[in-house]
C-alpha positions in Angstrom: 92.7 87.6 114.6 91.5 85.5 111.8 93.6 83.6 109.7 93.2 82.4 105.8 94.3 79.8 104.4 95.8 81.1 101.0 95.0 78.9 97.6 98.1 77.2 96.0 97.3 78.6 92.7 97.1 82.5 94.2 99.7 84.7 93.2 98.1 88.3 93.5 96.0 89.7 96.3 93.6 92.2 94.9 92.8 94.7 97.8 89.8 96.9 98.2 90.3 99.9 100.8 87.3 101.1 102.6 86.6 99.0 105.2 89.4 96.3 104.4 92.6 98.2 104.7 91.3 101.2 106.2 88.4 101.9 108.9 85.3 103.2 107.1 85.4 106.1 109.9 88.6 107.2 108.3 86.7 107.7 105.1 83.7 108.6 106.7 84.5 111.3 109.3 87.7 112.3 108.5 88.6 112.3 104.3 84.8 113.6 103.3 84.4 116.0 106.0 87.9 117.6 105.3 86.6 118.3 101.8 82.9 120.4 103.2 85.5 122.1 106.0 88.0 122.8 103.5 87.0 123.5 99.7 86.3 127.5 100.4 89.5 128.2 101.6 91.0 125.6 98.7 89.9 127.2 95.9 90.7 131.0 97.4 94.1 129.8 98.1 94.4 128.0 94.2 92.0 129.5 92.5 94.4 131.1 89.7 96.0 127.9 89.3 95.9 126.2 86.1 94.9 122.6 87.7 92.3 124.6 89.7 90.6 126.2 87.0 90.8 122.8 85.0 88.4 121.5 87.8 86.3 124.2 88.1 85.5 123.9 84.4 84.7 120.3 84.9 82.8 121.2 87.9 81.0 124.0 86.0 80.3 121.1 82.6 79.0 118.9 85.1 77.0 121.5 86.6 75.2 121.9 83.6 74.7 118.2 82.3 72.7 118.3 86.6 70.6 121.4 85.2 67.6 118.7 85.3 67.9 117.6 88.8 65.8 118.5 91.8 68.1 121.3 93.8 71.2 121.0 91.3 73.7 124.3 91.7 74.3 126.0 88.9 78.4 127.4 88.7 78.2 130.7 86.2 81.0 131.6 83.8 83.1 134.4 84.1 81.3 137.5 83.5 84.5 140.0 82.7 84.2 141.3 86.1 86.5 140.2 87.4 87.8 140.3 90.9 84.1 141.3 91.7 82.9 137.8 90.5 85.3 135.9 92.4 83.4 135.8 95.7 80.1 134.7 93.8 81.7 132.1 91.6 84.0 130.2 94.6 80.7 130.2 96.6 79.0 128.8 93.2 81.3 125.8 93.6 81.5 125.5 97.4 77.8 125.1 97.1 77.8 122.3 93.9 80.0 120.2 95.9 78.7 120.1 99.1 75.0 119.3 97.0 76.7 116.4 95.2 78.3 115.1 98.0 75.0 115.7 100.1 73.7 113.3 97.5 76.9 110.7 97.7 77.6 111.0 94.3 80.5 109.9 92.3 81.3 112.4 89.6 84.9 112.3 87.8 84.5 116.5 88.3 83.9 115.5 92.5 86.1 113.1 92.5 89.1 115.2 90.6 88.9 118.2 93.1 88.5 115.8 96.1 91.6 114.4 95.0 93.7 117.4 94.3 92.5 118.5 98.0 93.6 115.5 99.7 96.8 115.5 97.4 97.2 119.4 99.4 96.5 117.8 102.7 98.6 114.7 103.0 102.2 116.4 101.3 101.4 119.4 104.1 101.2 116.7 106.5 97.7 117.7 107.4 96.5 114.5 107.5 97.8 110.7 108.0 96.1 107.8 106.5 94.8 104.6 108.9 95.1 101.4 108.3 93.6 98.0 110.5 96.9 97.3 112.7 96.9 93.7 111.0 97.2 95.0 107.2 100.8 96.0 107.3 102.0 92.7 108.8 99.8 90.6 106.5 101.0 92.4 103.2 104.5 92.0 104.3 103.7 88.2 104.9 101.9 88.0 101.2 105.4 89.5 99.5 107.5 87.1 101.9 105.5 84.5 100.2 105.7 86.0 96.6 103.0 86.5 96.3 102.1 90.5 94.4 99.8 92.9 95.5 97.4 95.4 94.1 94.6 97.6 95.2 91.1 97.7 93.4 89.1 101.0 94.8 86.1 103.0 93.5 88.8 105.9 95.0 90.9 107.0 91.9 94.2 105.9 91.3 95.2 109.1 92.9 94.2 109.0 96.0 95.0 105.1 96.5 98.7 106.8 96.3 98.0 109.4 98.8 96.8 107.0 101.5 99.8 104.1 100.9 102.1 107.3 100.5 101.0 109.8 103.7 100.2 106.8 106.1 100.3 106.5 110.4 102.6 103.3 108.9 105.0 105.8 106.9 105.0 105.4 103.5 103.6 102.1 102.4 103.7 102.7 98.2 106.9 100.1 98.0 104.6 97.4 99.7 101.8 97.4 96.2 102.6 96.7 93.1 100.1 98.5 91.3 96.8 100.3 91.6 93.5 99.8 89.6 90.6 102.4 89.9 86.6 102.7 88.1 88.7 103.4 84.8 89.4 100.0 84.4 85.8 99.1 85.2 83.2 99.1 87.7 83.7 96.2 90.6 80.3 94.7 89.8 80.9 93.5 86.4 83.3 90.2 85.3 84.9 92.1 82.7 86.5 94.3 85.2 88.3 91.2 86.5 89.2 90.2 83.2 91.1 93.4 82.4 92.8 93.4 85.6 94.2 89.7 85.1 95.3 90.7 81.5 96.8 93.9 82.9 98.8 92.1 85.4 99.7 89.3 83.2 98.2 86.3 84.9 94.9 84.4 84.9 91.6 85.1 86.8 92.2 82.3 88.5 95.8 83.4 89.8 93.8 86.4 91.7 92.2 86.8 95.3 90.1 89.5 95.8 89.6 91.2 99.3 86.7 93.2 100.5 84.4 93.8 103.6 81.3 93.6 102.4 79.7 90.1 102.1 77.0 90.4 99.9 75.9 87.4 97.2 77.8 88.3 93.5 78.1 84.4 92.4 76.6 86.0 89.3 79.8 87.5 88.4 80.9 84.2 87.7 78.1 82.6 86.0 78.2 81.7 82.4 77.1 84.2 80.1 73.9 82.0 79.6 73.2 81.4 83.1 73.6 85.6 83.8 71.0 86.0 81.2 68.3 84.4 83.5 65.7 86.4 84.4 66.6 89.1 87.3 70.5 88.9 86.8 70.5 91.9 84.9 68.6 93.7 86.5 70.5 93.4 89.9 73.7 94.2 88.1 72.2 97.2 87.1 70.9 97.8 90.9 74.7 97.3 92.1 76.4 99.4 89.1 73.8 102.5 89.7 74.5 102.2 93.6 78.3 102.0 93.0 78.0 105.3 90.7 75.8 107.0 93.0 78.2 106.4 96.5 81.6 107.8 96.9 81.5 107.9 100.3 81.2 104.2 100.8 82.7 101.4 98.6 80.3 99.8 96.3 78.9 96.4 97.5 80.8 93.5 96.3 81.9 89.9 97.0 85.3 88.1 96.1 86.8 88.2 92.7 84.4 85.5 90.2 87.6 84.4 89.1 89.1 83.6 92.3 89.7 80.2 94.3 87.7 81.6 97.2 84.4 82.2 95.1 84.0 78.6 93.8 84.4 75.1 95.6 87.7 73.4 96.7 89.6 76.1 98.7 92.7 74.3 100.2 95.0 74.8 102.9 98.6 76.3 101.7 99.9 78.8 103.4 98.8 80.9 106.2 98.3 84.5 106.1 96.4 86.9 108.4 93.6 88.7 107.2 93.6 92.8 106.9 90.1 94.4 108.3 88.0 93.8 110.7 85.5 93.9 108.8 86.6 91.5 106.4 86.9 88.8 108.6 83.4 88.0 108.4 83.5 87.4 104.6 86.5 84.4 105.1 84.2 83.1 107.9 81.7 83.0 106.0 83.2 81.1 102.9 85.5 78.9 105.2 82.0 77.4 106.8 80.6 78.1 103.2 83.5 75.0 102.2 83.0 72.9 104.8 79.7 72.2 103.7 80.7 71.4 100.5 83.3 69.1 101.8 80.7 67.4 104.4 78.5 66.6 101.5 
């Protein structure tokens, strides 16, 4: 087990799931395929339900918005036949969600049914979250400490409650205090950070941001002169399209810009373990990253 060394001036751990908290095979072969498996049965069960129609019709609006794209399914209105349209128009939709999802895409209109089916799932006690066996412990050490704690996911708000609230840990929703989603802001761009902060009520700088994947964002926390140097732009644009365009994997991003561990002079405080396997890598990498900087 790895274990971080926690800034002085960090009072809120900023979470990301997928891969951090929870194994990406949870996400991967268990959440996503329960949705392809399920969705037929889901919508014959619901169907007259007034939540249920509410995302067919956003299913159906996205539908045709996709009318330009190579193999996109087309969901017909209501003819006034009724109960002889129903077969046609649930396979409509069975079929526009497993070609979106075919194409790991991240539409509100997926992503709201996705969500109600999960919701179905977990409070029938279908399914039970997973969590790495060292997040529990290390949350419960990061409250000990004072210290808050949040989750940031591309997953909406939603169904950040469904996994903390229908876990293998039991219910783990008195252990965050607060959830932030896409709405706020994608997890490739500063300002997302910014809002966050303000939302909470502390500075940037106050914040630690987790999260598996290790790949180079110091431009997050450039200057707005420096980001406008040649090529910055355009790999923001990269990162934000590929975040859009995945829902089956979180979007590729490194610490919080704002946050002790992204800049120099990270200091030994106060010891915590580290949630994910996977993450562990990332504080690794920066602890090595440091002591270069402090061997200079």
């Amino acid at each position: 087990m790895v274990v971080l060394s926690v800034p002085a001036e960090v009072t809120v751990i900023l979470l990301d799931i997928e891969g951090t908290t929870t194994p990406i095979a949870f996400v991967k072969d268990i959440l996503f395929p329960y949705i392809k498996e399920n969705v037929k049965e889901y919508l014959q069960t619901h169907w007259e339900e007034e939540e249920c129609q509410q995302d067919v019709s956003l299913l159906r609006k996205q539908a045709e918005e996709d009318s330009h794209l190579d193999g996109a399914v087309p969901i017909p209105a209501a003819s006034g036949n009724g109960a002889d349209d129903l077969p046609q128009m649930i396979q409509a939709v069975v079929d526009n969600v497993c070609w979106q999802m075919s194409l790991d895409r991240k539409t509100t209109a997926l992503k709201q049914l996705q969500g109600h089916m999960w919701r179905a799932a977990f409070t029938a006690g279908r399914m039970k979250a997973e969590f790495f066996d060292d997040v529990v412990p290390a949350v419960r050490k990061w409250r000990e400490a004072g210290m808050k704690v949040y989750i940031y996911s591309s997953g909406s708000v939603e169904a950040q409650k469904l996994l903390f609230g229908h876990s293998t840990e039991g219910d783990l929703l008195e252990l965050v205090d607060g959830h932030f989603d896409t709405k706020i802001g994608h997890k490739v761009e500063s300002e997302s950070y910014r809002k966050i902060a303000n939302s909470i009520g502390c500075s940037t700088n106050n914040i630690l941001f987790l999260t598996d994947v290790t790949l180079d964002f110091t431009y997050l926390f450039m200057s707005d002169t420096e980001e406008r140097e040649r090529g910055r732009d355009t790999q923001r644009e990269t990162h934000r399209q590929r975040e859009k365009q995945a829902p089956c994997r979180e979007p590729h991003v490194g610490l919080h810009p704002g946050s002790p561990g992204s800049h120099p002079g990270l200091q030994v405080v106060l010891n915590c373990c580290v949630p994910g396997a996977a993450l562990q890598s990332l504080i690794l990498r920066l602890s090595k990253s440091n002591e270069k900087r402090d061997n200079r």
